[in-house]
N, C-alpha and C positions, 0 to 999 in steps of 0.2 A: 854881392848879390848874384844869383846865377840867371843867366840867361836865357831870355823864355824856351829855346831850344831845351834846354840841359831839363829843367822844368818837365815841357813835355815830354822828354827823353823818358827820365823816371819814371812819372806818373804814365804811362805807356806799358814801360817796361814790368811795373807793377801789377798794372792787370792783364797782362801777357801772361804774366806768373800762376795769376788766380784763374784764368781761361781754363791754364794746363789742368789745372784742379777739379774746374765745371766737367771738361769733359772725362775725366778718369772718374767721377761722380754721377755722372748720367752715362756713364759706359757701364757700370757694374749695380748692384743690387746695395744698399749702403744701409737699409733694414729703416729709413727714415730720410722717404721722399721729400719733409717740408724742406729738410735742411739745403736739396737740390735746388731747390724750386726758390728758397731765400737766397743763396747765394747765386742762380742766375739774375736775382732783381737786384741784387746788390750789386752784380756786377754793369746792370743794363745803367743802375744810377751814376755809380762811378765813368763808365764810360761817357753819359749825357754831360759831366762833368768839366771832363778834358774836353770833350768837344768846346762849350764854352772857354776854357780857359785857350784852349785855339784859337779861336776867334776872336779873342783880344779884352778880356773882360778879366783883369788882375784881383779884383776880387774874389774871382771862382778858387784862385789856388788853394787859399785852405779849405774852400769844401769839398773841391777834387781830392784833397791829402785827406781827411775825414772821412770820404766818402769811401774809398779804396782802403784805410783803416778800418771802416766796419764791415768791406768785404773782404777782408785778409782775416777777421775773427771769424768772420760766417766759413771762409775755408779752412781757417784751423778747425773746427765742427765737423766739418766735411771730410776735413784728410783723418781725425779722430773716427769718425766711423765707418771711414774706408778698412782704417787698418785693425777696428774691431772689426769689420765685417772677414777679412782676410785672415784673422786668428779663429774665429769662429768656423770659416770653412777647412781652414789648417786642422784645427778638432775633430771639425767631423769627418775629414779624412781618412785620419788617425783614430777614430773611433770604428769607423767600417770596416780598414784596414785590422785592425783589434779582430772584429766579431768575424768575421771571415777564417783568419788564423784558427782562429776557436774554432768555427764551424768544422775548417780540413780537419783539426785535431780530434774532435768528438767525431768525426767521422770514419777515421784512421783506430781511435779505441775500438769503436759499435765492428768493426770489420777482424779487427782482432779478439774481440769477444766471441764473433759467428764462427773464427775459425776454430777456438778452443770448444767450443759447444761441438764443433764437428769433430773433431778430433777426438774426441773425448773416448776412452772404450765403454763399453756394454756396464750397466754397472752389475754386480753380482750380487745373488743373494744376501738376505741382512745375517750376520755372525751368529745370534741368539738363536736361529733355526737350528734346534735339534733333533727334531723328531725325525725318525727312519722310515722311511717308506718302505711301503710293505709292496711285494712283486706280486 
């Protein structure tokens, strides 16, 4: 049997875990607020949890352990659409990046088109003109 320390140590150390999660989840755009805002409450239970089980009440350990099991699902959700949120912004970087290139390029043809138009000589009369002018 482990020792209510070692206990608390864990169940501590676990939602230490899932903290680092909340805030890297309420620090960026995650495209699906509820999931924020479920796993702060899932963290606020799990922590009411430890508390009790601090306080000396042996029957709280497995619902502190439960309780931190269903906030460790709510942040796998969380770190799941962190890191679509992070491929998505990866794309559209990559896509700007994209249209820009294009942009210099079509830009770069249209200036090399102006210069041939400039360049260009005088054209001359069409070939089939044969009639001789009279003085």
């Amino acid at each position: 049997m482990l020792a209510r320390w070692e206990v608390v140590d864990e169940l501590v150390h676990e939602l230490g875990a899932l903290r680092a999660t909340v805030r890297e989840a309420e620090g960026r755009d995650v495209g699906d607020a509820s999931v924020v805002v479920e796993l702060r409450a899932s963290l606020e239970r799990a922590a009411d949890d430890i508390h009790l089980v601090i306080g000396g009440n042996d029957g709280m350990v497995s619902r502190a352990r439960r309780s931190i099991a269903l906030a460790q699902e709510v942040g796998t959700r969380a770190r799941t659409a962190l890191r679509r949120a992070r491929a998505l912004h990866d794309e559209s970087a990559s896509l700007r990046n994209e249209a820009a290139a294009r942009q210099v390029e079509a830009k770069r043809r249209i200036r090399g088109l102006h210069e041939l138009q400039e360049a260009k000589p005088p054209s001359a009369p069409p070939r089939g003109d044969t009639k001789k002018r009279m003085p």
